[in-house]
C-alpha positions in Angstrom: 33.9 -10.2 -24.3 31.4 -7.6 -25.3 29.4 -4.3 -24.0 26.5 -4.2 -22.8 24.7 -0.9 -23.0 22.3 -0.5 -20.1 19.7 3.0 -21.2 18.0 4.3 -18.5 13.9 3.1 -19.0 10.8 5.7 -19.0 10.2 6.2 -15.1 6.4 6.7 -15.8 4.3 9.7 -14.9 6.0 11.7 -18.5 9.2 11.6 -16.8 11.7 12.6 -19.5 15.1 12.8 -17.5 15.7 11.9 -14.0 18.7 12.4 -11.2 21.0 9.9 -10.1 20.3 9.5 -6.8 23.2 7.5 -5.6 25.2 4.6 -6.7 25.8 1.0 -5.7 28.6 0.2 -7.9 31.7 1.9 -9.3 33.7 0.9 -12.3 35.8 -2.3 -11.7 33.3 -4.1 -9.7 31.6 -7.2 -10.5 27.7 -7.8 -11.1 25.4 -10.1 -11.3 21.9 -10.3 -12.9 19.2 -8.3 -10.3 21.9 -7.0 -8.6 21.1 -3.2 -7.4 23.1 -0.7 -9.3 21.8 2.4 -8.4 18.9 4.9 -7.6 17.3 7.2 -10.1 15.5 10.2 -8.5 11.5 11.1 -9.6 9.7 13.9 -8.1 7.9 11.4 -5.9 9.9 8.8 -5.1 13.9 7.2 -5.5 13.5 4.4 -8.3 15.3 1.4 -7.9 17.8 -0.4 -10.7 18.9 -3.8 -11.2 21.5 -5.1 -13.5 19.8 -7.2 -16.5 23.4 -9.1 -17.2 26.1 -10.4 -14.9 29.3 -9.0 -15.5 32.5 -6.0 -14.8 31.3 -2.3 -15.1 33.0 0.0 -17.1 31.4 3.1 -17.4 28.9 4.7 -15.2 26.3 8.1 -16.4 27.8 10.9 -14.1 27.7 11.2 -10.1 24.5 11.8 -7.8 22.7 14.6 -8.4 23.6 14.5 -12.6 20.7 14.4 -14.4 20.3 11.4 -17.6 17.8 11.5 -20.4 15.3 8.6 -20.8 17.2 6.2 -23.0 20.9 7.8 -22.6 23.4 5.3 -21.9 23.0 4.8 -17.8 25.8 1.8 -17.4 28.1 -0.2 -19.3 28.4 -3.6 -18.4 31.4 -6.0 -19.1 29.6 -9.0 -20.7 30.9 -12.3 -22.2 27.4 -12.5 -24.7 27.3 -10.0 -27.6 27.3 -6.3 -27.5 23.5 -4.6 -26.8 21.4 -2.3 -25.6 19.3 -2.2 -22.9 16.5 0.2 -23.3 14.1 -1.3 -20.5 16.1 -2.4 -17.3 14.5 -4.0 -14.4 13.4 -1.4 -12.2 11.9 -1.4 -8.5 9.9 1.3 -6.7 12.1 1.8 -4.0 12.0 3.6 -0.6 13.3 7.1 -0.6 15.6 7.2 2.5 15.4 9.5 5.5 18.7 10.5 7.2 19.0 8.2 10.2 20.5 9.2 13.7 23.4 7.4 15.0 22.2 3.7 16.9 18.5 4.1 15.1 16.4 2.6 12.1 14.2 4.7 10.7 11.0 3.7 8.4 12.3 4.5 4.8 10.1 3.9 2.4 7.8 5.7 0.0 5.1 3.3 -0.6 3.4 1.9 2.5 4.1 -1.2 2.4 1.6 -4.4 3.0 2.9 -4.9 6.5 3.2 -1.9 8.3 4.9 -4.0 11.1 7.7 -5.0 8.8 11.5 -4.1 9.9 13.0 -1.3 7.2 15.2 -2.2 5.3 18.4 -0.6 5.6 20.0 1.0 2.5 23.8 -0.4 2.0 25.6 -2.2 -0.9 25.4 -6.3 -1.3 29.1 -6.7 -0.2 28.3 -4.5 2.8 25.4 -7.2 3.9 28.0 -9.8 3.0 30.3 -8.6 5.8 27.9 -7.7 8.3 26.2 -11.2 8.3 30.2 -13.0 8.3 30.8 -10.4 11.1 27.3 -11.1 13.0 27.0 -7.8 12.6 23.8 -5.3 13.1 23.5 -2.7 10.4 20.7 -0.7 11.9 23.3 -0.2 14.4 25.4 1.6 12.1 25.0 5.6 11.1 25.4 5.5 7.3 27.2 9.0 6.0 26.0 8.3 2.4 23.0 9.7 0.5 19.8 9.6 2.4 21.8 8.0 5.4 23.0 4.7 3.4 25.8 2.4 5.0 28.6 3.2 3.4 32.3 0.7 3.1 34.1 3.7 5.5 30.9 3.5 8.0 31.2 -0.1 8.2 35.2 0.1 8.8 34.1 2.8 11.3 31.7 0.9 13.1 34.1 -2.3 13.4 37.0 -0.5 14.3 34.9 1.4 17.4 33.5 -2.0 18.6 37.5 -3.9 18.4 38.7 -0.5 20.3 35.8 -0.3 22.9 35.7 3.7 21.5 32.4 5.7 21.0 31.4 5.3 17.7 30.4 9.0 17.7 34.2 9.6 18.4 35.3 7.3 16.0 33.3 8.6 13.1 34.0 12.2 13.8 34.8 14.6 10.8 37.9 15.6 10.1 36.9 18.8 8.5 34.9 21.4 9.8 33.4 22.1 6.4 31.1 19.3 4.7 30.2 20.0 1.1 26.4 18.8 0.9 25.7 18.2 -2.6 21.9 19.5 -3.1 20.3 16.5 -4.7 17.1 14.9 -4.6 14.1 15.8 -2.5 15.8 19.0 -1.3 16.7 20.1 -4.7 13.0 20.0 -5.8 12.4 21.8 -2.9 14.2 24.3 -3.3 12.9 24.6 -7.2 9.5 24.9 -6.2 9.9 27.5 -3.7 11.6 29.9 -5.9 9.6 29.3 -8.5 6.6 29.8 -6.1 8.1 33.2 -5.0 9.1 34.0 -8.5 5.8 33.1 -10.3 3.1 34.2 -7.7 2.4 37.6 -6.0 2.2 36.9 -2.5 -1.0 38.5 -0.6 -0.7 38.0 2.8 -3.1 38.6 5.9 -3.2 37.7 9.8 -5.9 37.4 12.1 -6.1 37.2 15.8 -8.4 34.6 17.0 -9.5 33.8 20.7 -9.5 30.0 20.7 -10.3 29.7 24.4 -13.7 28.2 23.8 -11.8 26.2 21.1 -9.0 24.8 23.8 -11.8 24.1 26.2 -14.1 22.2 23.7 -10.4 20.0 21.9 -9.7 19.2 26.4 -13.2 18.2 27.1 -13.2 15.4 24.0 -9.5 14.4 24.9 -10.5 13.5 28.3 -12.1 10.3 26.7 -9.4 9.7 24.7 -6.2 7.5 24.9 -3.0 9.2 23.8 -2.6 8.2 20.1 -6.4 9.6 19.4 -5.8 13.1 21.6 -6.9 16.0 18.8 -5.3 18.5 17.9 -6.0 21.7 16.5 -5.7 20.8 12.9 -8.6 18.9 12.7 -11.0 21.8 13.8 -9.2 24.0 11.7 -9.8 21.9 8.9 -13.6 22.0 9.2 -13.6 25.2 9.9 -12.2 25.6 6.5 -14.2 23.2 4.6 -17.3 25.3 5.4 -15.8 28.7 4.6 -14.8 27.5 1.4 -18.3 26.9 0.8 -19.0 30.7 0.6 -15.8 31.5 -1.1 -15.2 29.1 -3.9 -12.4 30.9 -5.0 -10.0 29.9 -2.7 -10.6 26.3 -3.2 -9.1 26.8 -7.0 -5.6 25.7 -8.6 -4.3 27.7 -11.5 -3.0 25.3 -14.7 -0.7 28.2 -16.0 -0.3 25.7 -19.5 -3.8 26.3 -20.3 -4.5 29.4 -18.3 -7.3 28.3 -16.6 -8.4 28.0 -12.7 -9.9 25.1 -12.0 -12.4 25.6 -9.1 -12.5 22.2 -7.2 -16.3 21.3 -5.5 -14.0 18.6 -3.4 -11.5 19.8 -0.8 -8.1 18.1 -0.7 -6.2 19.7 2.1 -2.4 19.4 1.7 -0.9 19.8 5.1 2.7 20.8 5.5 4.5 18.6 7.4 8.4 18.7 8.3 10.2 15.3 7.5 13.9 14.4 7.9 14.1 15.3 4.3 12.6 18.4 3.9 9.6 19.9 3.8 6.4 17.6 2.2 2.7 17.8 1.8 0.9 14.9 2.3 -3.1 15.4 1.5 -6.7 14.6 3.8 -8.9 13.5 0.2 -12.1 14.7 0.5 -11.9 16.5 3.5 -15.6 17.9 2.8 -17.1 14.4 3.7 -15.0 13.5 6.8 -16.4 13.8 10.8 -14.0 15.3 13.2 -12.5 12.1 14.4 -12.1 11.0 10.6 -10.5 14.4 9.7 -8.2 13.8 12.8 -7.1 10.2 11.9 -6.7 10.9 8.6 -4.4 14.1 9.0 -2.3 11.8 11.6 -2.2 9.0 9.1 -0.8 11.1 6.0 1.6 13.1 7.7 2.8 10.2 9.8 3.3 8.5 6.5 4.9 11.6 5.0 7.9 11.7 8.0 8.2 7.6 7.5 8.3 7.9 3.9 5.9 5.4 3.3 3.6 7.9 1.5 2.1 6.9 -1.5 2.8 9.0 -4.3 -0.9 9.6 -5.0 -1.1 11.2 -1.5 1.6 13.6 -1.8 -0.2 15.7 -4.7 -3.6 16.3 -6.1 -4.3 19.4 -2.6 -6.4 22.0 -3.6 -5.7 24.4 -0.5 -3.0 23.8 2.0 -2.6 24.3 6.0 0.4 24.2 7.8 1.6 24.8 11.1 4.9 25.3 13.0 3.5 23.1 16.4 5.4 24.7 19.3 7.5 26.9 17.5 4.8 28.6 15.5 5.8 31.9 17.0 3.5 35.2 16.4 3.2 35.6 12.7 4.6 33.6 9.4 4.6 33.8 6.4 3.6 30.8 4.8 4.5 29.8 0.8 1.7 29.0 -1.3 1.8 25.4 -2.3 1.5 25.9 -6.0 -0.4 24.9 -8.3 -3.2 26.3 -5.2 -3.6 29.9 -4.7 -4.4 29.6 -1.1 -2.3 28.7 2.2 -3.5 28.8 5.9 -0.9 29.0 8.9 -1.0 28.4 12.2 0.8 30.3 15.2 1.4 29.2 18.6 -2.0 30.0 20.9 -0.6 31.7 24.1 -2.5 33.2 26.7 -2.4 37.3 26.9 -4.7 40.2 28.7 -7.3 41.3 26.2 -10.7 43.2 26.4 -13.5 40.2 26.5 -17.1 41.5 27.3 -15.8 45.2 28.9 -13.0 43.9 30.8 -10.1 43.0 30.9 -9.4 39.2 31.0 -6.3 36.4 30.3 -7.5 34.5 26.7 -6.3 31.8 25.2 -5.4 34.1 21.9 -3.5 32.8 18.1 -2.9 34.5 14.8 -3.9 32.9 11.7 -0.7 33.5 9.0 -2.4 32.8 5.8 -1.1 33.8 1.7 -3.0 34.1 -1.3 -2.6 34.6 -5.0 -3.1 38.1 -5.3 -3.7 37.8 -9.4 -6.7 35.5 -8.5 -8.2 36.2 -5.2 -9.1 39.5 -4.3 -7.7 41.2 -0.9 -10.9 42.3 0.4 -12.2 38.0 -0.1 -9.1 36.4 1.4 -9.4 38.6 4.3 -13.7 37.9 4.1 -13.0 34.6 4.1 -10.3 34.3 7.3 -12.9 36.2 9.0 -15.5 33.8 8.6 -13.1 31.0 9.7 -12.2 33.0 12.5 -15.8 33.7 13.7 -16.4 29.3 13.8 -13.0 28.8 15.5 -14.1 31.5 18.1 -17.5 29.9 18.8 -16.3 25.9 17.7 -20.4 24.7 17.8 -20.9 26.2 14.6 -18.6 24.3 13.0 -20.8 21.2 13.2 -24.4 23.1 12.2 -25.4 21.5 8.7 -24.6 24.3 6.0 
């Protein structure tokens, strides 16, 4: 018998260290070559590990959410060849799971994958999938309790116990604490680095506008009358626009800040991020080249990404590389908000809910359509009096929408 030493392999992109993400084995259990073992946690995306070598494990790195070196000892593996060391595992891209609701499948994967049509795979262990296909069981039928909603041995027992007993599975699988310890791990964690350090780093400059979008609403309903349901517009799209061509004028804002080298790098292109709330958190897929795209291909293209983004098929390459972000809080948007600047950018626009109100249009009083712009800036690089210059101009389009499609 003999050990065999399996290092955790350079994830690409200069990754240095990475976060277990979850397990698929504990100590005592059996392997066998290209068996999963566990998930290892990028800022883009959950990476996949297979076992090289068939075997018993003996030692695992640490529990989810530890964080391992590139070439630190990740598993030790049982063997009956001689003792080495595996510095390059077999690893797999693998989707980054969205919690699932209880009865559901949800997409989960970060690359989109060649068949968009394709069922999901559901995240579980090999000896769960064993007992599920003895049992003819489902397992998108099952709620999984583990890390980004993976079937765990307890939800299985769960599951089969509330089918033998006729009970509710919701019943079944209740808690039996009121407290749950969330371990913050993952997607969440970075998060929740990048905000602070967003808050920390950059000195927040924040303006609001009023805008009456009436002429707006009435031009997005007259083009939607022609449309079926999945191609309906939305506001984004014009918004978008409207910000292309003020960016024109104000360069500035269309800049991201490389602190390393302490330069700004003014960007001719325009890659709008645009803030979209997934199951996991908060994420920004990005429109490339949103300076050369129509209306309908902004539209379908903002759709596509953030549609992407909440299935987590989104490629890595379209969740960075934004130069100015929007975001928007749909229904909810309320009156004003304070949005985050997406760093490395130095811009952020936000949208708030249009309601109607009384307001003073031509002399008298009339009911207009009427919404607040929310927009931050980096105060150490754009100017108060140019961030506010340029929400005006955006303003001024939005309130008469033709001039957004004059040439410039």
């Amino acid at each position: 018998m003999s050990e065999y030493i399996f290092k955790l392999p350079d994830l690409g992109e200069g990754t240095v260290e990475s976060e277990i993400g979850e397990w698929f084995i504990k100590v005592g259990d059996h392997v066998s070559e290209e068996d999963r073992v566990g998930t290892m946690m990028t800022d883009k995306a959950a990476v996949e590990l297979s076992s090289p070598v068939s075997g018993t494990v003996v030692k695992l790195a640490g529990e989810p959410g530890d964080i391992v070196a590139v070439g630190a000892p990740l598993v030790i593996i049982e063997t009956n060849g001689p003792a080495v060391e595996a510095a390059a595992p077999t690893t797999e891209t693998a989707p980054e799971p969205a919690p699932r609701p209880a009865g559901k499948a949800e997409p989960a994967a970060v690359e989109v994958a060649d068949d968009a049509a394709e069922r999901p795979r559901v995240m579980t262990s090999p000896a769960i999938r064993r007992r599920a296909k003895e049992a003819g069981v489902d397992l998108a039928l099952i709620p999984g309790s583990g890390p980004g909603g993976r079937i765990l041995r307890k939800d299985f027992d769960l599951y089969l116990k509330a089918h033998a007993t006729g009970t509710p599975l919701t019943a079944a699988a209740a808690p039996s604490t009121q407290v749950k310890e969330i371990k913050i791990i993952g997607l969440r964690r970075l998060i929740a680095e990048r905000m602070a350090a967003a808050k920390r780093e950059i000195p927040h400059f924040a303006y609001v506008e009023e805008i009456d979008v009436t002429e707006l609403e009435a031009l997005r309903n007259h083009l939607n009358d022609a449309r079926d349901a999945p191609a309906r517009l939305t506001l984004l799209p014009f918004l978008g626009l409207a910000l292309v061509q003020a960016l024109r004028e104000f360069p500035q804002c269309n800049v991201t800040h490389d602190k390393n080298r302490n330069l700004l790098l003014q960007h001719d292109a325009v890659h709008l991020g645009v803030a979209t709330q997934t199951q996991d958190g908060l994420k920004v897929p990005v429109v490339k080249h949103a300076e050369t795209r129509s209306l309908d291909d902004l539209a379908a293209e903002i759709q596509r990404v953030t549609t992407a983004a909440r299935d987590n098929r989104a490629k890595k390459s379209e969740l960075s590389g934004s130069t100015i972000t929007m975001t928007s809080l749909g229904r909810l948007g309320g009156i004003v908000s304070t949005p985050i600047i997406n760093s490395p950018e130095v811009a952020i626009i936000g949208v708030n809910k249009a309601v109607e109100r009384p307001v003073v249009f031509n002399g008298q009083v009339a009911v207009r359509l009427m919404m607040n712009l929310s927009s931050s800036f980096d105060h150490r690089f754009v100017d108060g009096y140019d961030a506010a210059a340029m929400i005006q101009r955006v303003k001024d389009m939005l309130e008469h929408p033709a001039t957004i499609f004059l040439p410039r």
